[in-house]
Steps between C-alpha positions, in 0.01 A plus 500: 500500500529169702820656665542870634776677314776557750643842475816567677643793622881511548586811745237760726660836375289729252511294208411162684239684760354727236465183284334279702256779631378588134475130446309474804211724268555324237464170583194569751286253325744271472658517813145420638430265321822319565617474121798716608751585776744729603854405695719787610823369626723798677735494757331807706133526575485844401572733170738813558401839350863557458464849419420545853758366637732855540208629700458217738878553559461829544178435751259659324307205458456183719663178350195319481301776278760435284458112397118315416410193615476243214268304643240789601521601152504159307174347702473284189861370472684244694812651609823342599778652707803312368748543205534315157838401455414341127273466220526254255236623230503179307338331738312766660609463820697736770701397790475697798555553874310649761524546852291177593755260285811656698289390808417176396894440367332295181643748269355697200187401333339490134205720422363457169282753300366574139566851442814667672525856564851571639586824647714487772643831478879582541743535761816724582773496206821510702870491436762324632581841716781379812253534768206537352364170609594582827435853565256589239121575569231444211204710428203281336293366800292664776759359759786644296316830530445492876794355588677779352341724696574324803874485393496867412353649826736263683812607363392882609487327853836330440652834384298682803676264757782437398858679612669381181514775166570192291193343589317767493575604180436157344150457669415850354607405171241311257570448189240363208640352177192519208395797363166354424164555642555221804850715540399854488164508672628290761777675543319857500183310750774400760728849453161674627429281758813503630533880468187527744623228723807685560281805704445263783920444559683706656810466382380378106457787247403399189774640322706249677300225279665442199286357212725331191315400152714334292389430086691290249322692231526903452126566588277373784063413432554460133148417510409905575704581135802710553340876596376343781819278634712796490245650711500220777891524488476866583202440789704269626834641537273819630456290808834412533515169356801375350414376074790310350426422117693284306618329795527176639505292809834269540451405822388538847734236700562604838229759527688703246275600186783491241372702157682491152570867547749442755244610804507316811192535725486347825129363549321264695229549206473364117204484369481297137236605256706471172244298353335207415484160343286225427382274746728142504208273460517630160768322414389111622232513285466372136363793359710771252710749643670802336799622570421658869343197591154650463219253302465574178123638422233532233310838511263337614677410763543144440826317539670490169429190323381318752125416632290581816819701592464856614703807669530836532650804735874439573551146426368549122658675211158617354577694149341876495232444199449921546872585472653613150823360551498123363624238772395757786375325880308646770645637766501268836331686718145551710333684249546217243464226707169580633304585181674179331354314786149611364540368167681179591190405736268594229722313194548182754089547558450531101728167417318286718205596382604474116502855432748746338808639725559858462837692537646710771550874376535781758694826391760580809267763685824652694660495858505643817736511792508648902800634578356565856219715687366716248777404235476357171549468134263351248446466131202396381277520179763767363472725825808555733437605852731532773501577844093502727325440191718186373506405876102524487488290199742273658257430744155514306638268270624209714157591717318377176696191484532359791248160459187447724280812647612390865867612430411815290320621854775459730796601293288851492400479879863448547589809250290716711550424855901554397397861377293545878815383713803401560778196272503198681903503598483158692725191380403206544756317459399140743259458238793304286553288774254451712540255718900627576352583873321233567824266431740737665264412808453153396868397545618305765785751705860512453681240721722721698636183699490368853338798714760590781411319810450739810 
């Protein structure tokens, strides 16, 4: 080839790292010999292992064991921090910003490729809740998950200094709408954490916490299959926690969690998990879209009649070719996502070469789910476990999956020096803002007029 096929990569999560990394193998003669190159646009350096995300919360692992670094994995691949706001297909070109353009003030600029892979995930579904927007706290990024635990630990000091039962009350009260994985396990992460936190206050039990999960639906981890949800209901109520099925938020103006049974709760904390959606680049694009705004895909996950187009994990409705029931879609989730990312490197690798695509086909394997230290439910291959065992699984599994050989170490050096002492109970909350200090001290003093003359 006189010109290196561009490839472009549209988003850093599992689809778009996993993607570029098996492409990076795929490509190695090509890449070397400059007949091909790789572009990963993303607006954070790094790729989440969202799964664990409830753990770093919780402290049991440090925030940055929890991410990769795309461009220690993707050597071969010229990565771009920055975000595409729109692809126009046709003409193979995408538009997109990134932090050197908001610098410069010269706008967005036009990247242009050959072959697009576009994966940039999803983001929080939410509802036009009063006070969400205002009050509500999200639970998809690494900084979501920390900051939570900052907020939580500081509302048990709030509710340890403070002379007012109203206050109190509200800063003990935290309530989580989603009964999802995000919801539960970061939910049941935080309810342990705070449950040993509360030891080292002397005037916090934790039976004064009170933990709310409330669940449109009438089951939570649908995932787990029925047996097993009922099971988590019953764990968790064990520990006190508060399961409303069937049950909405309405509002939470005011600091008032308003719920469609009637209930109000006083809280300083919502936490929204109640799903996801597609990400918005989806729609400024030219490309088809079904009906939740997800790209319609081929098997082989190819964009639906369209060419050098290609997707998978969240942003793709990918049909299940090993399902019975006709119309059926995989699920959008990790397990999906990252063995689709296989075979779209390897079909992308295959058309430029001229060779056959294949088709994605992977037979749900199951689920598992924490619901805390040594707490869990999982179905898988068949099986149902619950309780150590499921929690073991929990563990062994996402162990397995977490990319690069680096991470896999410390995650399990983390595991075990958390079994040999003490949970980290410090909040650090200046880390949101750090340079609030340095300001304060900054700042010229208040003018308190003319000084009295003596």
């Amino acid at each position: 080839m006189t010109e290196p096929a561009r490839i472009l990569v549209v988003g850093g999560g599992y689809v778009g790292m996993y993607t570029a990394l098996r492409l990076q193998r795929q490509l190695r003669a090509e890449l070397r010999a400059g007949a091909a190159e790789i572009t990963v646009v993303t607006p954070e350096p790094y790729m989440t292992y969202q799964p664990f995300l409830p753990e770093a919360a919780a402290g049991s692992i440090s925030p940055r064991h929890v991410v990769v670094p795309l461009r220690r994995v993707l050597d071969r691949c010229r990565i771009v921090i920055g975000e595409v706001l729109s692809v126009d297909h046709a003409k193979r070109t995408a538009t997109l910003s990134t932090l050197a353009t908001a610098e410069e003030g010269t706008g967005s600029v036009d990247l242009t490729y050959d072959e697009l892979v576009i994966a940039p995930g999803s983001v929080s579904r939410t509802l036009p809740v009063p006070g969400l927007a205002d009050h509500g706290i999200g639970f998809k990024t690494v900084e979501e998950a920390i900051g939570l635990r900052n907020h939580v630990i500081e509302q048990m000091d709030i509710a340890s200094s403070t002379r007012d039962p109203a206050i109190r009350d509200a800063a003990l009260t935290f309530v989580f709408v989603g009964g999802g994985y995000a919801g539960v396990e970061a939910l049941a992460e935080l309810e342990d954490m705070a449950r040993y936190t509360a030891r080292y206050y002397h005037n916090v039990k934790p039976e004064d916490l009170r933990w709310v999960l409330v669940e449109a639906s009438d089951r939570i981890l649908p995932e787990v299959g029925e047996e097993m949800g009922r099971y988590a209901i019953r764990e968790l109520r064990g520990r006190n926690i508060d399961v409303r099925l069937e049950t909405r938020l309405e509002s939470c103006e005011d600091r008032i969690a308003v719920l469609s049974d009637g209930t109000r709760l006083p809280t300083r904390t919502v936490v929204w998990t109640a799903g996801v959606k597609p990400a918005p680049v989806l729609a400024a694009t030219d490309l088809p879209l079904d009906e939740r705004g997800r790209l319609r895909c081929t098997a082989g996950l190819a964009v639906e009649g369209v060419a050098h187009a290609w997707a998978a994990g969240d942003a793709a409705a990918v049909p299940d070719v090993t399902s019975k029931e006709p119309g059926k879609e995989c699920a959008p989730n990790a397990q999906h996502a990252v063995r689709q990312a296989k075979v779209l490197a390897e079909n992308i690798a295959a058309s430029l070469r001229g060779q056959p695509l294949k088709e994605y086909a992977h037979a749900y394997a199951g689920s598992v789910a924490s619901l805390g230290l040594h707490q869990g439910v999982a179905h898988v291959y068949g099986r149902k476990l619950k309780g150590y065992p499921a929690w073991f699984m929990h563990r062994a599994y996402h162990l397995s999956r977490v990319p690069t050989f680096n991470r896999k170490a410390r995650v399990l050096a983390e595991w075990t020096l958390s079994g040999l002492f003490k949970r980290e109970i410090v909040s650090l909350g200046s880390l949101e803002h750090p340079r609030a200090e340095f300001e304060l001290a900054a700042a010229p003093p208040p003018d308190h007029g003319d000084k009295p003359s003596s």
